[in-house]
N, C-alpha and C positions, 0 to 999 in steps of 0.2 A: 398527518402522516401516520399510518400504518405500522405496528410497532414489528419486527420478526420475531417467527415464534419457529419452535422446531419442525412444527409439522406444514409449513412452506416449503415448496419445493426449490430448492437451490440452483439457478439458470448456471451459474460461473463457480468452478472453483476457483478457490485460495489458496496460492503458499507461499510460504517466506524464504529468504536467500538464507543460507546456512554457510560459513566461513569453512576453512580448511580442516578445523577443529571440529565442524559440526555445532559452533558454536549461533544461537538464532540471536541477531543482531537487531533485527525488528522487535519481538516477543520485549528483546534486554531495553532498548527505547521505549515499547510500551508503559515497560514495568515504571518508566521513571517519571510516570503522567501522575498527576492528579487524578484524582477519581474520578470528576463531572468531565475531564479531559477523554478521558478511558471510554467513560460512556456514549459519548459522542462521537468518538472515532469508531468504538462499535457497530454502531447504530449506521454511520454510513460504511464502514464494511457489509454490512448485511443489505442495503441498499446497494452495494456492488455484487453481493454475489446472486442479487435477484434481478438487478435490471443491468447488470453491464456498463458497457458504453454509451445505452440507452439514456443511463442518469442525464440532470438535466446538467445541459453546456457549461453551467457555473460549478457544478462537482468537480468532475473530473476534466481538466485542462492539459494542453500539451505545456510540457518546459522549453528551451531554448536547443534542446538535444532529443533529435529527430528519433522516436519510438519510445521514450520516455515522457510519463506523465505520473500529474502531481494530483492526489485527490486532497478536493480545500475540505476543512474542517474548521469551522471558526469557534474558538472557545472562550474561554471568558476573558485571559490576559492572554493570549498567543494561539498564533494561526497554524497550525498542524498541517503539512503539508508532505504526509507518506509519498516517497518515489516510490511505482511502478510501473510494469509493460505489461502489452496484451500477453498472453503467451510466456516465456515465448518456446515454450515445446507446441503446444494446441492452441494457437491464435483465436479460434473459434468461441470454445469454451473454458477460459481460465487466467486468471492474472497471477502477477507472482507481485509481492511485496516485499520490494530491494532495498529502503535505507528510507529508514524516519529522518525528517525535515521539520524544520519552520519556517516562518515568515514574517519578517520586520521589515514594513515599510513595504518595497519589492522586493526585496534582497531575501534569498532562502541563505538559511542556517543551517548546517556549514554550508560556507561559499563552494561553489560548484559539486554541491551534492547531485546534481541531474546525471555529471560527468561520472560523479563513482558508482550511479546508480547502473549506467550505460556497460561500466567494466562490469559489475555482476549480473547484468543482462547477459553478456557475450560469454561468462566463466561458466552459466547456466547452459547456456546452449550447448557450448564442448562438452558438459559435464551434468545429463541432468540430475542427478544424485547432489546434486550442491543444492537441493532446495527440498524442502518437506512440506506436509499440508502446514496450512496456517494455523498456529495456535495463539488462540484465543485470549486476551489476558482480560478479567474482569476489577 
């Protein structure tokens, strides 16, 4: 696997859901990764923003709640399991990343994280100013 570098061109953007506050809830989960954790969720970030949907079928999976999906991340003690949606301003070209997750067993961490990922899918859509490009945590 091909590592990203800056001067790849970038097929899909990124952005995180931002709270009432303007607060980045994804960015503040990042931050609470492990480092080899960071790295690897990186790494297929940048595999989403070059091949999409494309990624292969075991990356990026639907959840239980129809327009939300979960991209797998598997790390050394727990399975990262970031909610996101196509879109959903430009379905075409752009994901947004709505609420960090895990996964123990089958069961995501917190329980029905797909459900709260879906409400700041829909607060996005009234509102698209509730999200910004995605920043980066290394």
């Amino acid at each position: 696997m091909m590592k990203s570098t800056s001067t790849e061109k970038k097929e899909f953007a990124l952005f995180d859901y931002i709270d009432e506050k303007g607060n980045n809830d994804f960015k503040k989960w990042t931050e609470t990764l492990q480092k080899v954790e960071r790295a690897k969720l990186n790494a297929k970030l940048d595999m989403l923003e070059q091949h999409g949907s494309e990624l292969f079928p075991e990356l990026l999976t639907g959840t239980p709640t129809s327009g939300i999906l979960k991209l797998r991340v598997k790390a050394n003690n727990v399975q990262l399991r970031p909610m996101l949606c196509r879109g959903p301003i430009n379905h075409e070209t752009e994901f947004t990343l709505l609420v960090g997750a895990t996964e123990k067993g089958d069961r995501l961490i917190p329980k029905d994280v797909d459900e709260e990922a879906d409400q700041r899918k829909k607060i996005i859509i009234k509102n698209p100013n509730r999200r910004k490009d995605h920043e980066r945590v290394s």
